[in-house]
LOMILO-122054 format. One record per residue: y, x, z of N, C-alpha, C in turn. Coordinates in steps of 0.02 Angstrom, whole numbers, padded with zeros to 5 digits, always signed. Example, Ala and Ser with C-alpha at 12.3 -4.5 7.8 and 13.67 -1.06 7.14 Angstrom:
2
-00284+00660+00390-00225+00615+00390-00165+00660+00390
-00112+00642+00354-00053+00684+00357+00002+00645+00394
//
This chain:
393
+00749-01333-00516+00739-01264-00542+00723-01265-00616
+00735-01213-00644+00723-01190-00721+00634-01173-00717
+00636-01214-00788+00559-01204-00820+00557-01120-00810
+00589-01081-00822+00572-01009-00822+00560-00987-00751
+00574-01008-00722+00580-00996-00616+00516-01029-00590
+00516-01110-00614+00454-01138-00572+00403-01126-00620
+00350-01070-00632+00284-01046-00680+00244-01110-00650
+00190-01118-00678+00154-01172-00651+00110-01115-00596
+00076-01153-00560+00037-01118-00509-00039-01074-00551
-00054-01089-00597-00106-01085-00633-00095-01045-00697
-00015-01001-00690+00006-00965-00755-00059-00914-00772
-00046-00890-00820-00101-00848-00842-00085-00744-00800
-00165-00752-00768-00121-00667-00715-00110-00626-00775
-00059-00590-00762-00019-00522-00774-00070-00456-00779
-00138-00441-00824-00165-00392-00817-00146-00329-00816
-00063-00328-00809-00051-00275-00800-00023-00263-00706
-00017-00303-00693-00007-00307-00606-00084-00289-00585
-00133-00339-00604-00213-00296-00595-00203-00243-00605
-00208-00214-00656-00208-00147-00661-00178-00108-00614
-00120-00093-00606-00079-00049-00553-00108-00067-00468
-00127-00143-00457-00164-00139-00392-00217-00082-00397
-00265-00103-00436-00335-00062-00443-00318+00000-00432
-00280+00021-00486-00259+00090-00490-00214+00124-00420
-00181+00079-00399-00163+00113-00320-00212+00099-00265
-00248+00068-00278-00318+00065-00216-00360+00114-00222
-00386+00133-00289-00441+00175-00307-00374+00252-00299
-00308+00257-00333-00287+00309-00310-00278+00330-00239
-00279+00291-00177-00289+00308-00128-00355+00354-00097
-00383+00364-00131-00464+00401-00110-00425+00461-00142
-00399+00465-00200-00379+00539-00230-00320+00546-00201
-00277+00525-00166-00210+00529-00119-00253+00563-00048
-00257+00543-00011-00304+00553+00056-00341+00588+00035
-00391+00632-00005-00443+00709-00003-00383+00725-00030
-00316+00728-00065-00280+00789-00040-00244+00793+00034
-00234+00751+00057-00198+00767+00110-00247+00822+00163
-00313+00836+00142-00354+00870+00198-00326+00918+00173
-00288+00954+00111-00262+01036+00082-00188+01024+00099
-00159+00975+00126-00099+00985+00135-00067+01019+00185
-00027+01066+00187+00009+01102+00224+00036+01083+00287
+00071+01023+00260+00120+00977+00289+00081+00923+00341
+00057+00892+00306+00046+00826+00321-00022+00826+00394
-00010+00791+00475-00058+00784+00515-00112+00744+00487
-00154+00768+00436-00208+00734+00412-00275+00728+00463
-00317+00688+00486-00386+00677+00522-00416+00756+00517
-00428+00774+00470-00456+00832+00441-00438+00883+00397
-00436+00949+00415-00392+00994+00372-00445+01058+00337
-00429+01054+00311-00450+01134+00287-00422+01187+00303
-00462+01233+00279-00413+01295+00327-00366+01340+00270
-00400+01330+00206-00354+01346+00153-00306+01276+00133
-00234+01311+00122-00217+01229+00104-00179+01234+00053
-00139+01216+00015-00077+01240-00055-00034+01180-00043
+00028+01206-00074+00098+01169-00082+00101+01120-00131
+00044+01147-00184+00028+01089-00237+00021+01004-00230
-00025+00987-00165-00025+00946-00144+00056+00900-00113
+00063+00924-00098+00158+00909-00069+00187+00886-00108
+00199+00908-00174+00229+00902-00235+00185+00831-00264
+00135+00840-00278+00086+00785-00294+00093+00714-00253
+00096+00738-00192+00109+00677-00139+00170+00632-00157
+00224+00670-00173+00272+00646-00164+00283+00606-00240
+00262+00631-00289+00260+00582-00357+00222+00520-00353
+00195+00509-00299+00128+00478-00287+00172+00396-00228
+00194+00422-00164+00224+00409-00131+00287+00361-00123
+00335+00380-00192+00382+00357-00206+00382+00296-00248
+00311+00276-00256+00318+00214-00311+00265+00180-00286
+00182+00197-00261+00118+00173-00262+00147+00104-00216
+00132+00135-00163+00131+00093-00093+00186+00026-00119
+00271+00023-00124+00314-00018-00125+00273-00047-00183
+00243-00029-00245+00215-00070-00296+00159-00114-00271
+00115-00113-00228+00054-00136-00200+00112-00202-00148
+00138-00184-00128+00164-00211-00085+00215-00281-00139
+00222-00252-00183+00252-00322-00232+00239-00365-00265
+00172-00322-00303+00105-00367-00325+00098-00397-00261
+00069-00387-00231+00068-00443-00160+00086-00504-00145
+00173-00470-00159+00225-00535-00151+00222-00585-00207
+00197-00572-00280+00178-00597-00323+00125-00634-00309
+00074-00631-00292+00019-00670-00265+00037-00701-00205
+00097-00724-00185+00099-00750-00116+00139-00803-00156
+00181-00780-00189+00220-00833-00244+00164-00916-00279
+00120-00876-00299+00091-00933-00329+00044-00956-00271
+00011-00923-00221-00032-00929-00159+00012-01009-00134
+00068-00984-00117+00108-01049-00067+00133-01100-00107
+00134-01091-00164+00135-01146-00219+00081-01194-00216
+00016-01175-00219-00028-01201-00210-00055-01234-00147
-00061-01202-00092-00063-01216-00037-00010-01254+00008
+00059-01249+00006+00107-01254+00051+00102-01199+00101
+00153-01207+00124+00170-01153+00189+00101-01143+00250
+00089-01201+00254+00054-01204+00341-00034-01183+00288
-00040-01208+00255-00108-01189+00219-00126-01134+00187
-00042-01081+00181-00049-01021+00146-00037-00983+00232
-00025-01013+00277-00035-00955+00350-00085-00943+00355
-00126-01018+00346-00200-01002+00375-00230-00964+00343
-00228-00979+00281-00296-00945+00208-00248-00848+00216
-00189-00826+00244-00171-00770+00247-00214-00741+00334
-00206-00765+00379-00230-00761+00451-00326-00757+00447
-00334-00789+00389-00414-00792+00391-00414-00720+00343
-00385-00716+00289-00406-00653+00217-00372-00583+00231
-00321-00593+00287-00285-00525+00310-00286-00515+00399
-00301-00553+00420-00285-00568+00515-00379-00538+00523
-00415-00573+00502-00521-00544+00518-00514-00485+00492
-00524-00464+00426-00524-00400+00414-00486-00332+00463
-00418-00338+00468-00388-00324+00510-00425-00312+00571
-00448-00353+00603-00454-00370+00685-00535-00326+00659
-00581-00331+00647-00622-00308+00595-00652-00248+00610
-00608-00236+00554-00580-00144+00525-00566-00100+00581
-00515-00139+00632-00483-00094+00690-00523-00088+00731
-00582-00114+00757-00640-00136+00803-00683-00076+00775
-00714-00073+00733-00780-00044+00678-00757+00027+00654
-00718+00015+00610-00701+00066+00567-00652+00117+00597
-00591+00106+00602-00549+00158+00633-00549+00197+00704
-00592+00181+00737-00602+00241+00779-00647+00289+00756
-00678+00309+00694-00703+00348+00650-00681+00399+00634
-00626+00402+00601-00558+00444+00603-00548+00483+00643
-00513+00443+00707-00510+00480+00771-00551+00513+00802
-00591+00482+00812-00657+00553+00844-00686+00612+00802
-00677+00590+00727-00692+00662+00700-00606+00711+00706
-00572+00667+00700-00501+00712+00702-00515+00754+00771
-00538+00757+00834-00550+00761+00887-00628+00832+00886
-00667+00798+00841-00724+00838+00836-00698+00915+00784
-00665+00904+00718-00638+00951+00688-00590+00987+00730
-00551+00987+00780-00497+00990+00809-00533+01066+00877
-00598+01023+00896-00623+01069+00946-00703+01069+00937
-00707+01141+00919-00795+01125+00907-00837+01126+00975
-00798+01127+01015-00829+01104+01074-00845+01054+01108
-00803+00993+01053-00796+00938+01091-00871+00901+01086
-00894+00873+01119-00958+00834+01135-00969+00773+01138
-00927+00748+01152-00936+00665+01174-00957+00617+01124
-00995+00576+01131-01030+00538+01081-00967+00493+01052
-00977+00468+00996-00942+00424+00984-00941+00340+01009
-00999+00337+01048-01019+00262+01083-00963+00280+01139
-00951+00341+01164-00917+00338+01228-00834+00356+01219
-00818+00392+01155-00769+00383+01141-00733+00298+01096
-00784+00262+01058-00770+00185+01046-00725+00144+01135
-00747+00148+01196-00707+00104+01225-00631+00163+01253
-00625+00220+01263-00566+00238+01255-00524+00241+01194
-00562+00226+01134-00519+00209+01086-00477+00145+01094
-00503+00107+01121-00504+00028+01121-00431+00022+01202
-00435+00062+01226-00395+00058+01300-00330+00069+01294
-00293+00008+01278-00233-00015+01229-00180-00046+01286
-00110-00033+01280-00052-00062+01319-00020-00105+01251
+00007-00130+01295+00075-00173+01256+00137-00135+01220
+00174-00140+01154+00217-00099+01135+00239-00131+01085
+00294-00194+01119+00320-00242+01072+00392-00210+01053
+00396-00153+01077+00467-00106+01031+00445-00095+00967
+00391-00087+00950+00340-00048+00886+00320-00107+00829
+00350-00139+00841+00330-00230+00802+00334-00215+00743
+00286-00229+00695+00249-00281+00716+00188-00235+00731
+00177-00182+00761+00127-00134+00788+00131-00145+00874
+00085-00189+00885+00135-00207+00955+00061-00171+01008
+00024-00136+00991-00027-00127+01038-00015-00034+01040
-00034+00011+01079-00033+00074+01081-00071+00116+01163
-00100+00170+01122-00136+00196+01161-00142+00279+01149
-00178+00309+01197-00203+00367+01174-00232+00388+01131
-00271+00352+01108-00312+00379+01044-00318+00319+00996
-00272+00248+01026-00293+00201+00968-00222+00200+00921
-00258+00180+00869-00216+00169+00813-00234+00127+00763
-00201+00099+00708-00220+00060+00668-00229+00075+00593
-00215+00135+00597-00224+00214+00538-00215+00176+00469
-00241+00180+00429-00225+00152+00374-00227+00069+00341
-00253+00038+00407-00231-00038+00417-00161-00048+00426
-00105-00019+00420-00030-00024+00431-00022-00051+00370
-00057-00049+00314-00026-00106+00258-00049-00161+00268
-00108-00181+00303-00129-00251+00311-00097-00283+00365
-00075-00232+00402-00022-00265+00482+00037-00295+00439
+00065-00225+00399+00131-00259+00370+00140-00310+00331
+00087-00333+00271+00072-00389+00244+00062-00415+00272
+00021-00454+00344-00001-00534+00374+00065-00522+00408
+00112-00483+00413+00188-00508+00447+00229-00517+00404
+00214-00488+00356+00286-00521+00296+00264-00595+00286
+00191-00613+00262+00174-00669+00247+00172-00719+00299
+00175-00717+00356+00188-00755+00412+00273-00761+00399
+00304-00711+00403+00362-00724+00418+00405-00772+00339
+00372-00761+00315+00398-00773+00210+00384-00872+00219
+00306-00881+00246+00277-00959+00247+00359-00998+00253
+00388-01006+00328+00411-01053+00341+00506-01041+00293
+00519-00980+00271+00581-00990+00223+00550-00992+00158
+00504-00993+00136+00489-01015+00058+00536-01049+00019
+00540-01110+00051+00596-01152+00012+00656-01139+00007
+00713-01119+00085+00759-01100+00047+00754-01029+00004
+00707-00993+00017+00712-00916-00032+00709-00925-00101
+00676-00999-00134+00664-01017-00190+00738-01025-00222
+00762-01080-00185+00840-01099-00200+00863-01042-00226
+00879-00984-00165+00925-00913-00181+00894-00885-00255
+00817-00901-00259+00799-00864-00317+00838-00886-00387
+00831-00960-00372+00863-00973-00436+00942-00958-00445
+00964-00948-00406+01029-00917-00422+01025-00860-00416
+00993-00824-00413+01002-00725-00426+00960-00725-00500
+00913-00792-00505+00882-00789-00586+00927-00778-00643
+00983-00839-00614+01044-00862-00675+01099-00789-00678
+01107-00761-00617+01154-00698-00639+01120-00640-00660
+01058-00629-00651+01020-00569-00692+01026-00587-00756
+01022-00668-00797+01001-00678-00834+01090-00654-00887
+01119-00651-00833+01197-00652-00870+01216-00574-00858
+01189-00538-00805+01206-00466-00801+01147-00433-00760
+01112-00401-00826+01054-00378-00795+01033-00312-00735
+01110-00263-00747+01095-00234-00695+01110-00267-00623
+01115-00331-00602+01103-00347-00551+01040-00319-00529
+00981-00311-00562+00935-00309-00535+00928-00208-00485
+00974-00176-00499+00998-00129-00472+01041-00109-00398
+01034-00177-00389+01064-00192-00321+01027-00167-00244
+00946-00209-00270+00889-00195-00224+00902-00108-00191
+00933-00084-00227+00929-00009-00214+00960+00018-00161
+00990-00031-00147+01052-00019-00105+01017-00019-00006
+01007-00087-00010+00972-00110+00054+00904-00045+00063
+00875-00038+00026+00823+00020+00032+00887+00083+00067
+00888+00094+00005+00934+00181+00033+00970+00174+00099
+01008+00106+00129+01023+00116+00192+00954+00113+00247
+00921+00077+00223+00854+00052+00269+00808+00129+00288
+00793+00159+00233+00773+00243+00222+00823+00276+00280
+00880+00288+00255+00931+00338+00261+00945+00317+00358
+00959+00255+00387+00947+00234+00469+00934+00229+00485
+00867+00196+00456+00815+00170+00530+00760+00241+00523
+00765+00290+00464+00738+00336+00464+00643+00325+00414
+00623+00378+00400+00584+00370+00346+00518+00392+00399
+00471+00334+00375+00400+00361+00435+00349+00385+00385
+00337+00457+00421+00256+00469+00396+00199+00447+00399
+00195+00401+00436+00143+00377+00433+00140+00284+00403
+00185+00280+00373+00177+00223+00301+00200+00247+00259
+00181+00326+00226+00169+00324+00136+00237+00370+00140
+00285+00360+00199+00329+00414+00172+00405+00368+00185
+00396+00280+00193+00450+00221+00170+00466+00202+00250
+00511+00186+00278+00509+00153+00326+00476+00076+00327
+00426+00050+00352+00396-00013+00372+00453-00087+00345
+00508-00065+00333+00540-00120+00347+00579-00120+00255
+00589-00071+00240+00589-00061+00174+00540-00100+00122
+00475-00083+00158+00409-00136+00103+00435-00208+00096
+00473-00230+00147+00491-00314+00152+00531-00319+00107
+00566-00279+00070+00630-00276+00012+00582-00310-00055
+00546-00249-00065+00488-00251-00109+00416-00310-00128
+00420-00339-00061+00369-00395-00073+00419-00459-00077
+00485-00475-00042+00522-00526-00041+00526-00521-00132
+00560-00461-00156+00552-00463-00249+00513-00479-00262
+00454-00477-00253+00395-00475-00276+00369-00562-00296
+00415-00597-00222+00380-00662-00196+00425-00709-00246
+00499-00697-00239+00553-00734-00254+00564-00698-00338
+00567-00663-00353+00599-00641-00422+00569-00602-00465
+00503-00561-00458+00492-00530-00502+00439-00558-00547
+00411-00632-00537+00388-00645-00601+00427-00693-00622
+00495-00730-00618+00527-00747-00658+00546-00712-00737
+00532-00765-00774+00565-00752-00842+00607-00718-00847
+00667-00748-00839+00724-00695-00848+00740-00634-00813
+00692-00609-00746+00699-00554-00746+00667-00512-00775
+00612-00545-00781+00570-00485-00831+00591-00483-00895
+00630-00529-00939+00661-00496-00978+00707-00438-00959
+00747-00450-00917+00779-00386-00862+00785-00312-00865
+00705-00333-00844+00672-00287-00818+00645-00234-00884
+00629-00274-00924+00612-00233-00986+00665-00205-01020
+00711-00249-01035+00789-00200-01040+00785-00135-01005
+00790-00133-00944+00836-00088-00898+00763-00032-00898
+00692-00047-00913+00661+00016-00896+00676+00085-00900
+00698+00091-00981+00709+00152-00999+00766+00173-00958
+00820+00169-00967+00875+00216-00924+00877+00193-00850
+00832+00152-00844+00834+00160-00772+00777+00199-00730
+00707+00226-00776+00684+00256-00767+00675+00332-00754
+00720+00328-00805+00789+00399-00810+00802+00420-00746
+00846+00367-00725+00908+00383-00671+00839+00393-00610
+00799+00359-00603+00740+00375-00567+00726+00437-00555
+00686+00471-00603+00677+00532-00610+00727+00578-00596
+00803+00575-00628+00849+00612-00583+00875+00613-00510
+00843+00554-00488+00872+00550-00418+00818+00575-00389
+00741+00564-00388+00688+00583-00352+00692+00674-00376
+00710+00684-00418+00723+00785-00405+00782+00815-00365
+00823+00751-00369+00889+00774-00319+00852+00784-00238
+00825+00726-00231+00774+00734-00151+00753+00804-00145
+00736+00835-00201+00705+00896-00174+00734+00945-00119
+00793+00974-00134+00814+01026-00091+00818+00991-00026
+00832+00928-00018+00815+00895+00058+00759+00907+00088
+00704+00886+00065+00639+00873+00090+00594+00972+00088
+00620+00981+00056+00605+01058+00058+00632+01105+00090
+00690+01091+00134+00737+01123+00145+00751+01126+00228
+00752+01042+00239+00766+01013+00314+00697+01019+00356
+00694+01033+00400+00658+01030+00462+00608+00980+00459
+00658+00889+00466+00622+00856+00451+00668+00814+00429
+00655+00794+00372+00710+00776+00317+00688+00680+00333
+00644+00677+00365+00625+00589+00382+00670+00567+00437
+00681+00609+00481+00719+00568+00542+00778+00603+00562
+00800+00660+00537+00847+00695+00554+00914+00651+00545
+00990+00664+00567+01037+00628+00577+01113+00686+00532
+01049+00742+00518+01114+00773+00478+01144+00732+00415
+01209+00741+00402+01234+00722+00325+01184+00715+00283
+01155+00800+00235+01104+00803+00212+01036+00761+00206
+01003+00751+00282+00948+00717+00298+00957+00623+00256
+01014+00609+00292+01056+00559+00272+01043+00540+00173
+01077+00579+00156+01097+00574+00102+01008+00575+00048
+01001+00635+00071+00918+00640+00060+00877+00570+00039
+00879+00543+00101+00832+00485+00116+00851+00415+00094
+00935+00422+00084+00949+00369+00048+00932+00379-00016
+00934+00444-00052+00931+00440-00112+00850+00425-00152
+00805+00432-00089+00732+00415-00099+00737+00352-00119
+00783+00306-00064+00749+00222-00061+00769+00214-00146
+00853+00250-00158+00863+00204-00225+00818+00245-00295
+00771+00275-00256+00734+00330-00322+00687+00279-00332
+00651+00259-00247+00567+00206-00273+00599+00151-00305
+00643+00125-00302+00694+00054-00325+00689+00054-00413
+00713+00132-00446+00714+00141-00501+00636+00150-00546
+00613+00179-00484+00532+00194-00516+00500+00128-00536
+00537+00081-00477+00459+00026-00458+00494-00030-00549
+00549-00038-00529+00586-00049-00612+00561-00026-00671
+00570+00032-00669+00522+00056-00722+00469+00042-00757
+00435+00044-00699+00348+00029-00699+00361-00049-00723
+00358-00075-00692+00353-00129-00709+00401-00163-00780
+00463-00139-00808+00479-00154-00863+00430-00115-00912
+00412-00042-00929+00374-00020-00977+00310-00058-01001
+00265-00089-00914+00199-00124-00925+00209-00183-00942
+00260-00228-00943+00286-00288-00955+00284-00306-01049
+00247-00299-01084+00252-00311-01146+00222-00371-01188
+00228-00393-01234+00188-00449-01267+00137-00428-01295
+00072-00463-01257+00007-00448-01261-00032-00513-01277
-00082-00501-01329-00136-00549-01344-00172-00565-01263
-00177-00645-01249-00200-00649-01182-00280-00648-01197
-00297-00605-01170-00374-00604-01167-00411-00595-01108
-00460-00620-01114-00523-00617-01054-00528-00539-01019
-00500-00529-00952-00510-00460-00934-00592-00436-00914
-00583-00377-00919-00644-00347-00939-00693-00360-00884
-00756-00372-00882-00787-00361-00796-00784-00311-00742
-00764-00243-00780-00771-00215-00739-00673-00200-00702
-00648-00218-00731-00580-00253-00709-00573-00308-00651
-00612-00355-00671-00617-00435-00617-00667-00420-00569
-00722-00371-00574-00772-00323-00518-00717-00280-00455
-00674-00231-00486-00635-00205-00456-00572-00230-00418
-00557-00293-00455-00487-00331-00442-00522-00377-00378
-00579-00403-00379-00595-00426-00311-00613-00377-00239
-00648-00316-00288-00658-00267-00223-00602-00234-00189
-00537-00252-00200-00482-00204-00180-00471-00205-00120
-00473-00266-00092-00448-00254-00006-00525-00243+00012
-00577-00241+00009-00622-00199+00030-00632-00164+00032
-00606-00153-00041-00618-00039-00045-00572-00030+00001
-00490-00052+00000-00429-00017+00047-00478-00023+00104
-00497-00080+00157-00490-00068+00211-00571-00026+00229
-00599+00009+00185-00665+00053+00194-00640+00124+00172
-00583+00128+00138-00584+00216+00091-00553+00247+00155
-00505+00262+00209-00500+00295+00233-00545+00333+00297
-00582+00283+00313-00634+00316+00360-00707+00340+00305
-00697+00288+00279-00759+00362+00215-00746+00441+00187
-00690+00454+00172-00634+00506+00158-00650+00552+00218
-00618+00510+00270-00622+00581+00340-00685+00592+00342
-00754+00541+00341-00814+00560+00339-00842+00628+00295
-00819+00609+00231-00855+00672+00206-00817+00718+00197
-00742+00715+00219-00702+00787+00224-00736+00814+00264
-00740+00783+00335-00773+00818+00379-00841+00871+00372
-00882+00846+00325-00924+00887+00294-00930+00930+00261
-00898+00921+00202-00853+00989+00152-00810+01036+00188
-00769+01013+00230-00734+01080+00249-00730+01145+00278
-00795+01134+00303-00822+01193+00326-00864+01241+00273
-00884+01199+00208-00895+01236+00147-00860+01320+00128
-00884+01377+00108-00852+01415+00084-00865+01423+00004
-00805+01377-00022-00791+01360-00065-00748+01357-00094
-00704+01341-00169-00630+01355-00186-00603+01284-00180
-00531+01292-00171-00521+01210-00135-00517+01152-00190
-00512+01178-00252-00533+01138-00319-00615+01095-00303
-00657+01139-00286-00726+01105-00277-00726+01079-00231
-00698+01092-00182-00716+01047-00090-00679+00979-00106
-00615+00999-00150-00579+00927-00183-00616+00860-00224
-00635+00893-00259-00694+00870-00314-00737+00822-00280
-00771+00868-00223-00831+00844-00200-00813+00781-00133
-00758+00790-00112-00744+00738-00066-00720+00684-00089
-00676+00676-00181-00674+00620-00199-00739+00610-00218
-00783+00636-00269-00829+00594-00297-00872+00563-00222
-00884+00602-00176-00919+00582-00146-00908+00514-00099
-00830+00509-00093-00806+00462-00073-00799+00394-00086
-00796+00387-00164-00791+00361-00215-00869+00329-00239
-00912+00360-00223-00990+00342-00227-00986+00305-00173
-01006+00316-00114-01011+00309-00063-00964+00225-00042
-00903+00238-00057-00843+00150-00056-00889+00098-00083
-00905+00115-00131-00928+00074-00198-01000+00057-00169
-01036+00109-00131-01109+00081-00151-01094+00036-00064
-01035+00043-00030-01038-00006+00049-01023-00074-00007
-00984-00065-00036-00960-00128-00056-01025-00155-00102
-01058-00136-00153-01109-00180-00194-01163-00180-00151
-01180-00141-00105-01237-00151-00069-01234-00188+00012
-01176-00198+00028-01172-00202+00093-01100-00271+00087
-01052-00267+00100-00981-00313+00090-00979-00370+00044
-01016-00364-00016-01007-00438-00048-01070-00465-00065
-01115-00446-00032-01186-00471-00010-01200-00526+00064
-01170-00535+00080-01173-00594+00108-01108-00626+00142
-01124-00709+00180-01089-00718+00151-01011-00698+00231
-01058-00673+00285-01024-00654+00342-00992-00562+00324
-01023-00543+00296-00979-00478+00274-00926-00504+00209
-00937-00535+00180-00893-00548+00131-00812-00584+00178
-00841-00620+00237-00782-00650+00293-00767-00599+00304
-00804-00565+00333-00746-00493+00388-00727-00451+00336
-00733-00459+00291-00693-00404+00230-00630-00449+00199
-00623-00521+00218-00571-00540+00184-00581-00578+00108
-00649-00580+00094-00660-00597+00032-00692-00668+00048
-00661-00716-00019-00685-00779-00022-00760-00805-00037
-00791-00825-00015-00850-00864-00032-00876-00861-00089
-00941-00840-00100-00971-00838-00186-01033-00886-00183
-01027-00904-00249-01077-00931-00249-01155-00917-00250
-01207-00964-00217-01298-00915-00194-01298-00878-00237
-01290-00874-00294-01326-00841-00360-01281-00768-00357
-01210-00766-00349-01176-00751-00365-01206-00669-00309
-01212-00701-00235-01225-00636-00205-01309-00637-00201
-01355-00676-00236-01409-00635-00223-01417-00592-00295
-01359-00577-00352-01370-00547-00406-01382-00489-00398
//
């Protein structure tokens, strides 16, 4: 392989991939308190006033966050299995994504559900100790893979990105090597015709447009994210694509933006513009996959620039470790204090306000006071080992 393909394992990180993680983890707390005003959307908790504003918001939000989180990912799995090998990057993924997971779904997410249940009927009574084992009263549902468990009231609610990551990364371990090979030959023809990298768009828009678009991962079909982290793993921190990539931002950011307004009269228009089988529906949903394709391009050629490498800030390398803790804590904190505000008579600007900040307090003070304070919460959160000093600070 080319010096530009094999980075050493120890390259210097991309503070701009930090950044956009952070920024789509922490935007998830302001994603989720709108969905309680959304019209549309079966959120845990609703308000009773709701606006269209949110919808619109969602969907600028939607079309780029999630597939970007999901590539940074693949980027960190890149240098992860470099380091490790295959069988040492299953384990260190099965221990940092498989506990949390198993975790989270135990503890945290039947939280959700019983207030979705309590908002739903103010009559309802049942403690939550007695609703915890019918949450838990689970069949088999290996059609739903890699979601293979299902029940009446269980679910894995906003753990569906950590399901879908420990299965891409399981499934990615044992082809590493030949995917490397292929990389270097899709390196050498980007490097000779850069809109190759316009291709990715394609497999999305059919993947969207047939197997159909789910609401309940972000808006993408499940199987679409695997497009996005395989880039992520195999090609997007190569050299020569990111020269590429910085080429093609501008007009391909363009064509982005024109295709994600074309979606509109679909998604505004159709019934249900995610699974429907009309032409329209069709066309709609393909034209989403190749919209996030152009966005996620974008993004990443504009932030891609030559930068003095410097020491990132602390409160950067503070946040960049808390991320899969905050993810797998912000959505049951969210329904928590929606649940409280919404019965407020109040304007939905302030009930908004008050369920992020409060949410947002609240993430932060589980995590510095509770999650990276020792060293068995720091395990079930997925986070590596610190040193004595480090957590009795």
């Amino acid at each position: 392989m080319s010096a530009q393909t094999q980075a050493p394992a120890t390259a210097p990180r991309r503070s701009e991939l930090d950044a956009l993680r952070v920024l789509v983890v922490l935007g998830l707390v302001f994603f989720h308190s709108g969905l309680v005003f959304s019209p549309d959307d079966d959120f845990y908790v609703k308000n009773a006033e709701t606006t269209d504003a949110v919808t619109v918001l969602a969907g600028l939000a939607v079309v780029w966050a999630m597939p970007m989180l999901f590539l940074v990912a693949g980027i960190g799995s890149r240098y992860s299995i470099r380091r490790r090998g295959p069988a040492r990057f299953t384990r260190e993924r099965l221990l940092r994504l498989g506990v949390p997971l198993v975790f989270a779904t135990l503890v945290l997410c039947p939280l959700p559900q019983w207030l979705r249940l309590r908002a739903a009927d103010p009559g309802y009574e049942e403690s939550y100790w007695r609703f915890w084992p019918r949450f838990l009263a689970v069949r088999p549902d290996p059609a739903d893979f890699p979601f293979v468990l299902d029940g009446e009231h269980f679910e894995t609610g906003h753990l569906w990105f950590v399901v879908l990551l420990l299965t891409f990364s399981l499934l990615l371990a044992p082809v590493a090597a030949p995917l490397a090979v292929w990389a270097e030959r899709v390196g050498r023809a980007v490097e000779r015709r850069p809109a190759v990298l316009l291709l990715p768009a394609l497999p999305l828009a059919a993947i969207n447009a047939f197997l159909g678009m789910e609401e309940g991962f972000a808006g993408w079909n499940r199987w679409a994210y695997l497009v996005f982290f395989l880039f992520g793993h195999a090609l997007a921190d190569d050299g020569r694509v990111r020269a590429a990539l910085r080429r093609l931002a501008v007009p391909v950011g363009v064509s982005g933006l024109v295709l994600f307004a074309g979606t509109a009269p679909g998604f505004l228009s159709l019934d249900n513009p995610f699974t429907d089988w009309s032409a329209f529906a069709l066309v709609t949903r393909a034209v989403f996959g190749a919209a996030g394709w152009c966005w996620v391009v974008a993004i990443l050629g504009l932030l891609d620039r030559p930068r003095e490498v410097r020491t990132p800030s602390r409160v950067m390398v503070y946040l960049g470790i808390a991320a899969l803790p905050v993810y797998v804590l912000h959505q049951p904190v969210v329904v928590a204090v929606a649940y409280g505000v919404v019965g407020w008579s109040a304007p939905i600007a302030v009930k908004y306000a008050v369920i992020v900040t409060g949410s947002l307090v609240v993430i932060l003070a589980l995590y510095e006071g509770l999650v990276r304070r020792t060293r068995l919460t720091r395990f079930l959160f997925g986070m590596r080992p610190a040193p004595t000093k480090a957590l009795s600070s």
